[in-house]
C-alpha positions in Angstrom: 4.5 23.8 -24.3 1.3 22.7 -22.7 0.1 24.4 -19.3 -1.7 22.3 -17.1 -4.6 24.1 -15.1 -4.5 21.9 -11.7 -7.8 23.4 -10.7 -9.6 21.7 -13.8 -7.9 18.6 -14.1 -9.1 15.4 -13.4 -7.7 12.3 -13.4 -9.1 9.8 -16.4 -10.7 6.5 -14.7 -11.8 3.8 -15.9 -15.3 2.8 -16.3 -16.4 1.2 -13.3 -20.1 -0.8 -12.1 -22.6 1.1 -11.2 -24.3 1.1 -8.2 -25.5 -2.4 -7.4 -27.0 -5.0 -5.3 -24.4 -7.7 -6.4 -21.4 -7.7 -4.4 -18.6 -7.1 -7.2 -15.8 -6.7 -4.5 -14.9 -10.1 -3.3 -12.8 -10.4 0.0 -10.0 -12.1 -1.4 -9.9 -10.4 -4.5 -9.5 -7.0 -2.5 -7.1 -8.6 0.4 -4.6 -9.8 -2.4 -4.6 -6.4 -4.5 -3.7 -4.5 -1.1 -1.4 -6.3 0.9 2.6 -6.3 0.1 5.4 -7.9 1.7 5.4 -5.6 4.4 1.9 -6.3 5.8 1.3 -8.4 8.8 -2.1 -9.9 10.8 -2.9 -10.4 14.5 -6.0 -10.9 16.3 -6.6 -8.6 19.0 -10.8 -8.5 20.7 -11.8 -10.9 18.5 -11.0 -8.9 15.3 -8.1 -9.7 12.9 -6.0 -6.5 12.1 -4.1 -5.5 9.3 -1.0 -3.7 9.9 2.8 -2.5 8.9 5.9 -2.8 11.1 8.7 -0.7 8.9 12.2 0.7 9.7 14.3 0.8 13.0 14.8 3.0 15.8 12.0 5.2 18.3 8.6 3.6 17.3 6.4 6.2 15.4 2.5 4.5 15.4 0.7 6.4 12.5 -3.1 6.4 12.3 -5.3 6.9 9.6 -8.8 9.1 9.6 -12.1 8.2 8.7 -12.9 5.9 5.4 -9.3 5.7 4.9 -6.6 3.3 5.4 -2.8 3.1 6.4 -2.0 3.4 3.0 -2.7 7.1 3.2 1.1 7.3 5.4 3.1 5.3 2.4 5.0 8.5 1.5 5.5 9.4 4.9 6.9 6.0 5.8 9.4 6.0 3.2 11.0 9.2 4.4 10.6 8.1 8.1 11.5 4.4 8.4 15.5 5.2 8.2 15.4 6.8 11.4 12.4 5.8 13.1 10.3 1.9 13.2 7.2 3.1 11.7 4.4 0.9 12.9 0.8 2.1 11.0 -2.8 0.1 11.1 -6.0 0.0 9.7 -8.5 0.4 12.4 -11.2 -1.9 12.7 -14.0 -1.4 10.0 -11.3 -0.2 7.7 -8.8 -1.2 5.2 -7.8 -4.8 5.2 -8.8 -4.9 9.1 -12.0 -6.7 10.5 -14.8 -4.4 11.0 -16.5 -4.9 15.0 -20.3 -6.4 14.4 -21.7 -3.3 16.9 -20.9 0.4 16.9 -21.4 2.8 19.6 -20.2 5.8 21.6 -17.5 3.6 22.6 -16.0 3.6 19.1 -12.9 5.7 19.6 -12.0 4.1 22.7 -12.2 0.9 21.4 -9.8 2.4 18.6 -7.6 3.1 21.6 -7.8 -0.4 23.0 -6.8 -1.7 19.6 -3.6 0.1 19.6 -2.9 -0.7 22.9 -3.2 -4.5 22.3 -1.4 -3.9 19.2 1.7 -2.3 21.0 1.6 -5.3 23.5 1.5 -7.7 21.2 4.6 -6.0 19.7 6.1 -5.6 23.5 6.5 -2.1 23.0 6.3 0.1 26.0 6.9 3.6 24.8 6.0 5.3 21.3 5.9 8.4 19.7 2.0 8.6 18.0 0.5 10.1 15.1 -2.5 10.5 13.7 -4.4 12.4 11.0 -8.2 13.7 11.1 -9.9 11.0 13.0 -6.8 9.7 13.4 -5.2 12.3 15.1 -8.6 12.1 17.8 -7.6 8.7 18.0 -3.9 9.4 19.0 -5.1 12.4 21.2 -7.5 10.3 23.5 -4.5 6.9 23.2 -2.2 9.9 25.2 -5.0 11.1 27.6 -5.7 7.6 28.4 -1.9 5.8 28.5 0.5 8.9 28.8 2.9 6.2 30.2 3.3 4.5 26.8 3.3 7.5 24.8 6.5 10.1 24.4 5.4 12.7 21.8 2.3 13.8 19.9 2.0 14.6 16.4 -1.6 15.6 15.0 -2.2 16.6 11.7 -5.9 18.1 11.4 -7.0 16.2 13.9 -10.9 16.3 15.4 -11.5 17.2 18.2 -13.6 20.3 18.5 -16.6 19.4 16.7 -20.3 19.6 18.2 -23.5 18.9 17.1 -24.3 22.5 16.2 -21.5 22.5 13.3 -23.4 19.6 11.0 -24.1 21.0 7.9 -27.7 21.8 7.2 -29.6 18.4 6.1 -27.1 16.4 7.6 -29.0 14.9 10.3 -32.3 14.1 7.9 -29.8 12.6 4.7 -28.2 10.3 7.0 -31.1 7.6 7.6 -31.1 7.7 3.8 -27.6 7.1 3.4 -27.4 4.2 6.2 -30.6 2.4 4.0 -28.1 3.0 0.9 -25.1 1.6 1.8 -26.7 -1.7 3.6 -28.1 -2.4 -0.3 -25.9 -0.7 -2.7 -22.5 0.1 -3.2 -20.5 3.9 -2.6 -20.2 5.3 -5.8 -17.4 6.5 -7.0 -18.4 10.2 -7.6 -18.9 10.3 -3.8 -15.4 9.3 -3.2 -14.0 11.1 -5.9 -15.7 14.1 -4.0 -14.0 13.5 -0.8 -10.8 12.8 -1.8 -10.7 15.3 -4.2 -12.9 18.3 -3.2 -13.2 18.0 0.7 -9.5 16.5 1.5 -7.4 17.8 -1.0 -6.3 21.1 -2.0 -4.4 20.2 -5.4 -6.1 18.1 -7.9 -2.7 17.2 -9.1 -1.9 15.5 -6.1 -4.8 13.1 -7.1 -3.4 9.4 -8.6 -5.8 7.1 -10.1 -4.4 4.3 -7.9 -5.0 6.4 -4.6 -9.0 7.0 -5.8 -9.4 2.9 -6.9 -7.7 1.6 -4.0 -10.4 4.0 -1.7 -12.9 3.3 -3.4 -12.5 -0.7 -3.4 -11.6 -0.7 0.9 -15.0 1.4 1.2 -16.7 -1.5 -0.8 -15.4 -4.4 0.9 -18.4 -5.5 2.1 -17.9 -5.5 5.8 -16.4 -2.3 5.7 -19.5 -1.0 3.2 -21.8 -2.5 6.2 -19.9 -0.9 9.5 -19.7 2.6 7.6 -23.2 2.2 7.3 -23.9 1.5 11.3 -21.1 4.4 11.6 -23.6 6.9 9.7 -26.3 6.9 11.9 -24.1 7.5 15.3 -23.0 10.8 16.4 -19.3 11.1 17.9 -18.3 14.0 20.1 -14.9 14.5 21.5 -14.6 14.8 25.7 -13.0 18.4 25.5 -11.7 18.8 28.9 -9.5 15.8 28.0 -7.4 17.6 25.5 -5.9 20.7 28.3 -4.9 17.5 30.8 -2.4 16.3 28.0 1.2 17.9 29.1 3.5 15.5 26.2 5.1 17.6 23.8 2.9 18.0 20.7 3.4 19.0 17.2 0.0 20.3 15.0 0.1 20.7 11.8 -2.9 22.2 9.4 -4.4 23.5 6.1 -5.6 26.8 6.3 -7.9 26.1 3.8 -8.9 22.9 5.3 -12.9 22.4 4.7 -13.6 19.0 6.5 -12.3 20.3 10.0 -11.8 24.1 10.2 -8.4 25.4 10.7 -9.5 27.6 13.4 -9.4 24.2 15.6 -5.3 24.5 15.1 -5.6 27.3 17.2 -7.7 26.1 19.4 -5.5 22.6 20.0 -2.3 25.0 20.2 -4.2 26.8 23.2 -5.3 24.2 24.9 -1.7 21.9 24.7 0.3 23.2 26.9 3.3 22.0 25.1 2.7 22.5 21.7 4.3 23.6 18.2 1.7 24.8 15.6 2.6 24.8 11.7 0.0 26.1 9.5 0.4 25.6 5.8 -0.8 28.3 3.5 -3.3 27.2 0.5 -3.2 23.3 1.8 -6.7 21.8 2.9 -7.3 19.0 4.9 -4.7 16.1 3.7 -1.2 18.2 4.0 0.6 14.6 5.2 -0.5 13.4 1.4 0.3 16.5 -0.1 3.3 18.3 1.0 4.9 15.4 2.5 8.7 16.3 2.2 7.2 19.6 4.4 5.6 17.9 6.8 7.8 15.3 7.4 10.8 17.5 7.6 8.9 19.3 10.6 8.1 15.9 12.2 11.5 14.9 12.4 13.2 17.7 13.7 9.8 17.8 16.2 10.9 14.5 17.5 14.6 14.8 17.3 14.0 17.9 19.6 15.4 20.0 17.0 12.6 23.2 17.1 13.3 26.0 19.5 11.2 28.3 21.4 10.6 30.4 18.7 8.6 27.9 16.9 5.9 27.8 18.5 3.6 29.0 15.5 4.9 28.6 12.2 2.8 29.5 9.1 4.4 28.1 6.0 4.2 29.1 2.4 4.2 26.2 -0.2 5.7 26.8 -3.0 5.3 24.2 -6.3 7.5 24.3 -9.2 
């Protein structure tokens, strides 16, 4: 019987263009590979967006993180949409969405505006939210900003407590490099193989060729290519003192070996939320909704069917594989 090693295994692509000035990913090309049945447009500031309406019952808005796409909540969906309508996008300069022609410190409250216009066109009046990573920023600062419209809270790794002081040595110097790069060439793949696979996930075998192509091809849509370049050279910092005024019942879930945001921000997010549940998950990194879905689902539901008791407060969870 063959073993497979996880750690070394990779998944076999296929060979792929390198680098180029040509534009080899054409808009419709791209729009027609991604969109199902399932996936709706509306036009809210200006900027058409791509999203899913799924399911019946409490609303559950899901958001993505950064250079990813609602796609990254499929699994999640599935499992969710029998008891709850599951409503995910792709914000602006992402996915199938438009991307906004200027990008500033306004960014993530422009994210928020976008749900918000979203949820009226809908006519819905009062969701539960959930993001991931950037995502879960975005969800934080849609409560802080419209607590009327939002019942529950669930975050998982979000951002939040990041400063300037935490960029990674280089950082600041690489990225007027990197903004030059993407405005003429394309990302290559070994840099999104990297993220997925080294910075977000914590299981190799968790990694499905379809999952690293279908990244890979919304990052080079051209419009999204040119607003992650803009996006490089701007510097986003959370308003902390934002995050203690939120009183809704919130539900955090983390990686402890998470190495995009560190997991000691769980503990910091379960401090300052007053009413929160923190699950840590032993050995997962930064993409636990994509990983150990049934686990973190299971948790979300009985999170939102007011199903955990006082004692939950902190829960640190062994995953198992067999």
């Amino acid at each position: 019987m063959r073993t497979l090693n996880w750690q070394s295994w990779t998944p076999q692509l296929p060979k792929l263009p390198r680098p180029t000035l040509k534009d080899h990913f054409p808009e419709a090309e791209i729009q027609e590979k991604y969109t199902t049945k399932d996936s709706q447009f509306v036009e809210i500031d200006g900027l058409k967006i791509h999203y899913r309406d799924q399911g019946s019952g409490p609303v559950l808005v899901l958001v993505h993180g950064l250079i990813s796409s609602l796609h990254i909540w499929n699994k999640w969906t599935e499992l969710l949409k029998s008891d709850f309508r599951v409503i995910r996008l792709d914000l602006p300069g992402f996915g199938l969405s438009d991307a906004p022609e200027t990008v500033g410190q306004d960014l993530i409250d422009n994210y928020v505006k976008t749900i918000k216009g979203l949820l009226d066109h809908l006519g819905i009046d009062k969701c539960h939210i959930g993001g991931s990573s950037m995502g879960g920023w975005v969800a934080w600062e849609m409560t802080y900003q419209h607590p009327e419209l939002i019942d529950k809270m669930v975050l998982v790794c979000p951002a939040g407590y990041q400063t300037k002081e935490q960029q990674p040595n280089g950082f600041k110097y690489m990225k007027p490099f990197f903004t030059r790069y993407l405005e003429l060439l394309t990302f290559p793949l070994f840099l999104t193989r990297y993220m997925v696979m080294h910075r977000a996930f914590s299981q190799r075998i968790f990694i499905k060729q379809d999952m690293l192509l279908r990244r890979y091809d919304l990052i080079n849509r051209k419009s999204n290519r040119m607003f992650l370049a803009k996006l490089c050279g701007l510097e986003l910092y959370p308003k902390l003192e934002r995050i203690k005024q939120i009183k809704h019942n919130s539900l955090i879930m983390w990686g402890d070996k998470d190495e995009v945001i560190e997991s000691k921000h769980a503990y910091q997010f379960r401090c300052d939320l007053e009413n929160s549940n923190l699950v840590m998950f032993e050995g997962q990194g930064h993409a636990p909704c994509q990983e150990v879905v049934h686990q973190t689902v299971f948790h979300t539901k009985r999170f939102l069917n007011d199903e955990m008791t006082d004692r939950e407060r902190f829960t640190y969870e062994r995953v198992v594989f067999v």
